[in-house]
C-alpha positions in Angstrom: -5.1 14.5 22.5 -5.4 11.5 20.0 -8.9 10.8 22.0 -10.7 14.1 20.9 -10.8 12.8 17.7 -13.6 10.3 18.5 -17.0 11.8 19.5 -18.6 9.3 21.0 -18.3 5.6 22.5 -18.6 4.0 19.1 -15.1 6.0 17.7 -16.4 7.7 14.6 -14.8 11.5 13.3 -16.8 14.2 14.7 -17.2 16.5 11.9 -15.5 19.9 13.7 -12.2 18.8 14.9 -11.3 15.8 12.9 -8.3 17.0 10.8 -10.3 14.9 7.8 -12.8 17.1 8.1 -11.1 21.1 7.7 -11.9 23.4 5.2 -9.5 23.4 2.8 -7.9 26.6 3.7 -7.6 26.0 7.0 -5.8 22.7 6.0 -3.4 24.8 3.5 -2.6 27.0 6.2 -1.4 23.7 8.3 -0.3 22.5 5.4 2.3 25.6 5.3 3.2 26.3 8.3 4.3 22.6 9.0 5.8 22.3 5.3 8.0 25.3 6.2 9.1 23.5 9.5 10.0 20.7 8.0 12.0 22.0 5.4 14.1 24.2 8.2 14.2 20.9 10.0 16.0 19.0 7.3 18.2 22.0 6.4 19.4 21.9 9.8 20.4 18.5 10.4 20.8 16.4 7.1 23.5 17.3 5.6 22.2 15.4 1.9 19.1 17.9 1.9 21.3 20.9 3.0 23.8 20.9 0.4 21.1 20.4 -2.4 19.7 23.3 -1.4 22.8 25.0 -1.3 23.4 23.9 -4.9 20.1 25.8 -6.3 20.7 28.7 -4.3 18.1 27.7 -1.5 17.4 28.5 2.0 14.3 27.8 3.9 13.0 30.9 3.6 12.8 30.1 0.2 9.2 28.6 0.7 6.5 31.0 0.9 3.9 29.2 -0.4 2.8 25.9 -0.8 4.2 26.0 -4.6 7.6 26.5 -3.6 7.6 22.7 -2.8 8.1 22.5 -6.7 11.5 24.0 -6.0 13.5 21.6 -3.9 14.9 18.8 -4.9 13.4 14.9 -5.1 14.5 12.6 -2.8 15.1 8.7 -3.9 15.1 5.1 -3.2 19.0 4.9 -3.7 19.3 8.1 -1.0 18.6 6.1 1.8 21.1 3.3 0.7 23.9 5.6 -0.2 23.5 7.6 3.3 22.7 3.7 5.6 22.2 3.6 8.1 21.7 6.8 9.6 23.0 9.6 7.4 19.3 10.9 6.8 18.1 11.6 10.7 17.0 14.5 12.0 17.3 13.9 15.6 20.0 12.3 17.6 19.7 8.6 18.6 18.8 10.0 22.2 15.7 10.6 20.8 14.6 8.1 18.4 12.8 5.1 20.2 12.0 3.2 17.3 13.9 1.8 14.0 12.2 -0.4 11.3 14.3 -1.4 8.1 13.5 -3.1 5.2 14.5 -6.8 4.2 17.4 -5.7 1.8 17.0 -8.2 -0.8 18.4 -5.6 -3.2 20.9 -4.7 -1.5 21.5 -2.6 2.0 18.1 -2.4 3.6 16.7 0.6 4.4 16.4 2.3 7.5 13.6 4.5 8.6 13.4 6.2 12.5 10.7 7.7 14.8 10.9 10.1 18.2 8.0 9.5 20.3 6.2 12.1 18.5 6.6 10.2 15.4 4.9 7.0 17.2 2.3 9.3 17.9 1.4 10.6 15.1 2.1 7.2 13.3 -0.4 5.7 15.5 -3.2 8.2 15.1 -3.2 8.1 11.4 -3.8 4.6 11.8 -6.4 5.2 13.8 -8.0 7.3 11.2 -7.4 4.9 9.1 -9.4 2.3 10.6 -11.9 4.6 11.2 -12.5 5.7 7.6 -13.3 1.9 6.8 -16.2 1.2 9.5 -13.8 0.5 12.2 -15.2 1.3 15.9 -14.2 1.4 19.0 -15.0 -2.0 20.5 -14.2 -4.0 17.6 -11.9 -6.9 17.7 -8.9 -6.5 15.2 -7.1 -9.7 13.9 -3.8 -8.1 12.8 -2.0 -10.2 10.5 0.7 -7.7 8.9 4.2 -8.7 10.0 5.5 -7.7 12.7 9.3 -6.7 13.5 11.4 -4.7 11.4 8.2 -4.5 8.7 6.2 -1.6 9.2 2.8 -2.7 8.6 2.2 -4.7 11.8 3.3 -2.4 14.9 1.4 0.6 12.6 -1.6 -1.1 12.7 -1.1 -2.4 16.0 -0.7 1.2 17.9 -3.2 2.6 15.4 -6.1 0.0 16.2 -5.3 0.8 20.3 -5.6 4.1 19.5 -8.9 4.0 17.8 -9.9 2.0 20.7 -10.4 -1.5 19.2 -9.4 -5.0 21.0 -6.2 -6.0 18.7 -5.0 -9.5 18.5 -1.3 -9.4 17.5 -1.3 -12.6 15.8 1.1 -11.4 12.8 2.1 -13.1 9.5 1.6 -16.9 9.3 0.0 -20.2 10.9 -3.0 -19.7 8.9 -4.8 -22.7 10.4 -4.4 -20.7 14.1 -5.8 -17.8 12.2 -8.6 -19.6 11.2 -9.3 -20.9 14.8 -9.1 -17.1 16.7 -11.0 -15.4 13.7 -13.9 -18.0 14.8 -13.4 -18.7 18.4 -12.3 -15.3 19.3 -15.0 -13.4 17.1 -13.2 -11.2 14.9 -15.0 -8.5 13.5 -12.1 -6.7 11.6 -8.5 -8.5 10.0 -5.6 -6.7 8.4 -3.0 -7.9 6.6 -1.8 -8.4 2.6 -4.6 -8.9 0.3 -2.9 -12.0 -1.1 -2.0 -13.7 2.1 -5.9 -13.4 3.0 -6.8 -15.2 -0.5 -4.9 -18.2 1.2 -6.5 -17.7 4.7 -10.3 -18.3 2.5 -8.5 -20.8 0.5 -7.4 -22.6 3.7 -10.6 -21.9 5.5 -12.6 -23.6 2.6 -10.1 -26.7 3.1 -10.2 -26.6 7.0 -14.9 -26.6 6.2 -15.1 -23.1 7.8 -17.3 -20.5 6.2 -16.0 -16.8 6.7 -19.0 -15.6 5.5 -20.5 -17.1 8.9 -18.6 -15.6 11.3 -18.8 -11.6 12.1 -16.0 -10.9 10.5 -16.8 -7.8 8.2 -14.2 -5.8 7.5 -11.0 -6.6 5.5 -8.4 -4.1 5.4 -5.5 -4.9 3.0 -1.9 -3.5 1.9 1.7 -3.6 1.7 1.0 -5.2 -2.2 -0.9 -3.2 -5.0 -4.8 -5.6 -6.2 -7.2 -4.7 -8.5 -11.0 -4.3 -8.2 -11.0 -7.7 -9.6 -9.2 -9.5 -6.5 -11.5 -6.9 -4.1 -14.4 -9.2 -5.6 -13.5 -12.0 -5.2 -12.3 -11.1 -1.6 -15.7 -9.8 -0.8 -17.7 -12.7 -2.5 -15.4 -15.0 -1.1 -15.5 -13.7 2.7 -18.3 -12.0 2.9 -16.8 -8.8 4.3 -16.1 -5.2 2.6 -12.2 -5.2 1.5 -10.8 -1.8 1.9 -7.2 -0.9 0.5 -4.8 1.4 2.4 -1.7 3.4 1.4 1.5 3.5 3.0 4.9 3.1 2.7 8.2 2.7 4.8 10.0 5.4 4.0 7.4 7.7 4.6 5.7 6.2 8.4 4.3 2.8 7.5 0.9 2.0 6.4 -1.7 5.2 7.7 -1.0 7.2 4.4 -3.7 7.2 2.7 -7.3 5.2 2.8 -10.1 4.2 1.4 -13.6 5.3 3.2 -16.7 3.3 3.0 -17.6 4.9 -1.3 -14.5 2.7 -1.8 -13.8 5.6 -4.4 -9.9 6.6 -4.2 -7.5 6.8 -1.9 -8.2 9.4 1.1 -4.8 11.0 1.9 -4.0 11.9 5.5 -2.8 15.6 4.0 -2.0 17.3 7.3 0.9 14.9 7.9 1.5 13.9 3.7 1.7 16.4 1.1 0.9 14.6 -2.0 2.4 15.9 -5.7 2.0 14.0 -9.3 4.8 14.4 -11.6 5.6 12.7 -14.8 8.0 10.6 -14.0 10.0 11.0 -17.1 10.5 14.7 -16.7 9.9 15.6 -13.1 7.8 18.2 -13.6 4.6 18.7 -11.7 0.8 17.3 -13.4 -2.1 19.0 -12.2 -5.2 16.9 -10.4 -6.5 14.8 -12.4 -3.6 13.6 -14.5 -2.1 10.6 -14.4 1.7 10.1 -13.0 3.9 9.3 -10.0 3.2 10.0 -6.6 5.8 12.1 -4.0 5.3 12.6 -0.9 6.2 15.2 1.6 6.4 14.4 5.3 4.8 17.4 7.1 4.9 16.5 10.6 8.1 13.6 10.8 10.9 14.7 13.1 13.6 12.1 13.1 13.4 10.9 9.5 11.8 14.1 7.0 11.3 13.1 3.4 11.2 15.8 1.1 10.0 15.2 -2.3 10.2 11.5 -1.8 9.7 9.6 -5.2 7.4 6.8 -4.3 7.2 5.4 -7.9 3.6 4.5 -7.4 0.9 5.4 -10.4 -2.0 7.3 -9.7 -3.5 10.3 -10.0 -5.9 13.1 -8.0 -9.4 12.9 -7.7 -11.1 15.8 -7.9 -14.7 15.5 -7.1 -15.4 15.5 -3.4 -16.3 12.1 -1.8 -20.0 11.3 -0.9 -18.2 10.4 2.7 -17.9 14.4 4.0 -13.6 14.4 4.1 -12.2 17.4 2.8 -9.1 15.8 2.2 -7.9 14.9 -0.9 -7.9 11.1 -2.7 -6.0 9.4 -5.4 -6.9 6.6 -6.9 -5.8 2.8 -6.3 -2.3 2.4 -6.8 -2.5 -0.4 -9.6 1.1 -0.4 -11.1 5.0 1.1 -9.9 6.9 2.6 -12.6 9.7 0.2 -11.9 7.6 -3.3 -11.6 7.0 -2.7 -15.7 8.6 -5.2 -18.0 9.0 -5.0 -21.6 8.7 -7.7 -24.2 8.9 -7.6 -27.7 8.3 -4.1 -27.5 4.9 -3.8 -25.1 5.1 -2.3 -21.9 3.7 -5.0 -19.4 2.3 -4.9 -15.6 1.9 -7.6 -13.2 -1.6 -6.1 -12.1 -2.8 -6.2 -15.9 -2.4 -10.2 -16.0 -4.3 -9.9 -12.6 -7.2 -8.1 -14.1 -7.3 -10.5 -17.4 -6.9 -13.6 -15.0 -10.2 -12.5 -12.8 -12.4 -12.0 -15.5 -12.1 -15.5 -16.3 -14.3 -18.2 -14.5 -12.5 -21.2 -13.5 -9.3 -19.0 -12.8 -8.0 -18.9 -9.0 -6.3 -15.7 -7.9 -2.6 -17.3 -7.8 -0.4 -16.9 -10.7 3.1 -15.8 -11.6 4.5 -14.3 -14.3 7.9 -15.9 -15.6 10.4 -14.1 -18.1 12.9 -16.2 -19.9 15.4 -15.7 -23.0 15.8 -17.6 -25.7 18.2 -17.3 -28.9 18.5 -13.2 -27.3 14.8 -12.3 -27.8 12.8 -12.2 -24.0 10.0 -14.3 -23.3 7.1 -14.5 -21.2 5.0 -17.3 -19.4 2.4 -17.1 -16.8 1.6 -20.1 -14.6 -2.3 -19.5 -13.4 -4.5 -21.6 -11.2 -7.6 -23.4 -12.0 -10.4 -24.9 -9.7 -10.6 -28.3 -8.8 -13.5 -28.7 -11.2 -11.8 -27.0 -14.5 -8.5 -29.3 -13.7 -9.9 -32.4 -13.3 -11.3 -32.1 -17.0 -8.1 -31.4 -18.4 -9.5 -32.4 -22.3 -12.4 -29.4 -22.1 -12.2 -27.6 -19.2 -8.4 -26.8 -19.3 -8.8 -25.8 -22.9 -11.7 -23.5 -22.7 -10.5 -21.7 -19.5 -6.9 -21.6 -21.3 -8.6 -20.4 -24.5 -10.7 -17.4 -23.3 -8.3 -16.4 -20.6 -5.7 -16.3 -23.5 -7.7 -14.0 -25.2 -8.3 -11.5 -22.4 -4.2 -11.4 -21.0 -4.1 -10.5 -25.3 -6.6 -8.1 -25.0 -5.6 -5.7 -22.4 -1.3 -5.8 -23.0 -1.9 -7.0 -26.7 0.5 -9.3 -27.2 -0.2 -13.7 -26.7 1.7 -15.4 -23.7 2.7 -19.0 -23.1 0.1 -20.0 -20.6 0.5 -23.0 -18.1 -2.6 -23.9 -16.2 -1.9 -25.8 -12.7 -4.0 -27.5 -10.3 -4.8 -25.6 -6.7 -1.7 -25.4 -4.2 0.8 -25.2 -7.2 1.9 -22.1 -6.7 3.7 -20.7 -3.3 2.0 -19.3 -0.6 3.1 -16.2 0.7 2.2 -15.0 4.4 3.9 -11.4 2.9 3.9 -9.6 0.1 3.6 -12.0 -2.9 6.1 -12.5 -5.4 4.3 -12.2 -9.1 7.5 -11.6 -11.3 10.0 -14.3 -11.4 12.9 -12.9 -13.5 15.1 -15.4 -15.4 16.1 -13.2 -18.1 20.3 -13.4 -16.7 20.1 -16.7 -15.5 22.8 -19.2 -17.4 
């Protein structure tokens, strides 16, 4: 089935049956019917979603139309901890053939299942995935997410089979052997986090191998929200085209959403993910266009339905249709989570806007973290940021010019100064993951 999606030997959509590709009300109509399913699905079987209908007087037949989604209740982060580990399945564990959790670092991990049908579906959206940015069949995947209980690297795994590529399922780490099989194996495609593949050039550079050499020309990077800022820097860097893709745990993995090859927004794979914006303040639904927090709705999951799932991701709808043909909608780049903010003296602050001052600056390396103290009960705020060889090694003008302009642009976009330490390359941890920006020493002592 998967297969009919490709039209020829080089794996791109053909036009007429690609679900990216359906007129939009013959994607509503799927959209509905499978919305309705789901919703009867999870009424069924999880008790949670059952007697919060029940509380508002719901019953499946409650949804008629695709606004009726308005009218069930959210689902949350804290859902899945208070019901672990499997208080939110749908099916029974005869037929669930695969469990992923997260790391639980906060507290009990969270557990997400998939019946074979799941898998299947998981696995094609990748595929569409990698399709929507210039992957074909034939090409030779490096796929550095992590696997195991992580998502990202048995998603992207199944989904570049699927699309027919040659995957190499190197995952996370032993970034000098990742060098090596990019080069000797001739990659032509890598996944993996976008700050993990900063340390891969980094390393390259080190080890005298030029990426922008090898055929290596496609970057696809998640798990981790970048700005446009680290994209160039990636693409001068590498030489490929960085692409960003959506997806999260609770809802499949990565395959929710996709950039194409306009690298405008966010292509959401609709038929499978119903997307909503609401202020996330007051719940209530924004129209397209408006900026606020994305839910998700799994249309199509059988042993794990999300309804109304709370992502806590900013973005919003884009409304103009994309130069690339999809009929499906986008959003744009998720840039900032309502619950990564910070507040000092009053000024709401995001990792991603020290990012976006940081890369303006020349002599500024894309590693930095942001450190929060407190001192005599007011909160305080220092970011450590690396600086080329060149700018370090003249630490009486160098340092003090790059330290002087890129203390003016961190004031200019969060408008408030910041204690700045500037450190030499390889000060900073590496991370093979997801890296960790915010180091929170507010409690400490």
């Amino acid at each position: 089935m998967l297969r009919e999606l490709w039209n020829d030997a080089e794996g791109g959509f053909h036009p007429a049956s690609a679900p990216d590709f359906l007129p939009e009300t013959a994607l509503r109509e799927v959209q509905l019917r499978r919305l309705r399913a789901v919703v009867a699905r999870a009424y069924e079987h999880v008790e949670l979603f059952r007697s919060r209908l029940d509380e508002r007087g719901l019953t499946p037949d409650s949804i008629q139309q695709l606004e009726d989604i308005q009218r069930l209740p959210f689902t949350v982060k804290t859902d899945l901890r208070d019901t672990y580990p499997f208080g939110l399945f749908a099916s029974p564990m005869s037929d669930v053939v695969r469990l992923h959790a997260s790391s639980g670092t906060t507290g009990k991990p969270i557990v997400v299942a998939y019946t074979r049908e799941d898998v299947e579906v998981w696995s094609e959206v990748m595929a569409r995935t990698f399709a929507a940015c210039g992957m074909h069949r034939g090409d030779i995947l490096q796929n550095a997410f992590g696997y195991g209980l992580f998502t990202g690297g048995l998603g992207a795994h199944y989904g570049g089979e699927t699309l027919g590529a040659t995957v190499i399922p190197i995952s996370g780490g032993n970034t000098d052997r990742q060098i090596m099989l990019i080069r000797d194996f001739q990659v032509s495609a890598l996944c993996c986090t976008p700050s993990y593949f900063t340390h891969m050039v980094e390393r390259a550079r080190e080890l005298g191998v030029d990426l922008r050499e090898l055929p290596l020309k496609i970057g696809i990077f998640g798990a981790e929200p970048w700005t446009d800022g680290m994209r160039k820097h990636i693409e001068a860097e590498a030489g490929i085209k960085a692409y960003d893709i959506y997806g999260l745990s609770e809802i499949t993995g990565p395959g929710v959403a996709s950039e194409c090859s306009t690298q405008e927004g966010l292509h959401i794979f609709e038929d499978h993910f119903y997307p909503e914006i609401i202020d996330p303040e007051t719940g209530e639904a924004l129209p397209d266009g408006e900026e606020g927090e994305l839910v998700l709705t799994t249309l199509s999951k059988k042993a794990m339905p999300m309804i109304r799932y709370r992502t806590r991701d900013i973005t919003s709808i884009i409304t103009e249709p994309c130069a690339c043909g999809r009929t499906i909608r986008r959003m744009r780049r998720i840039g900032r989570r309502s619950d990564d903010m910070f507040i000092i003296r009053g000024v709401n602050v995001f990792p991603s806007q020290i990012e976006a001052a940081l890369l303006r600056v020349e002599g500024t390396l894309p590693h930095y973290q942001i450190i929060l103290t407190r001192a005599h009960g007011l909160d305080q705020i220092a970011v450590e940021v690396e600086v080329t060889p060149e700018v370090f090694s003249d630490k009486i003008r160098g340092l003090e010019e790059v330290r002087k302009r890129l203390a003016q642009a961190i004031e200019h976009i969060i408008g408030i100064r910041v204690e700045l330490r500037l450190v030499e390359p390889r000060t900073i941890a590496r991370s093979e993951g997801k890296a960790k920006r915010v180091i929170d020493r507010r409690n400490e002592g």
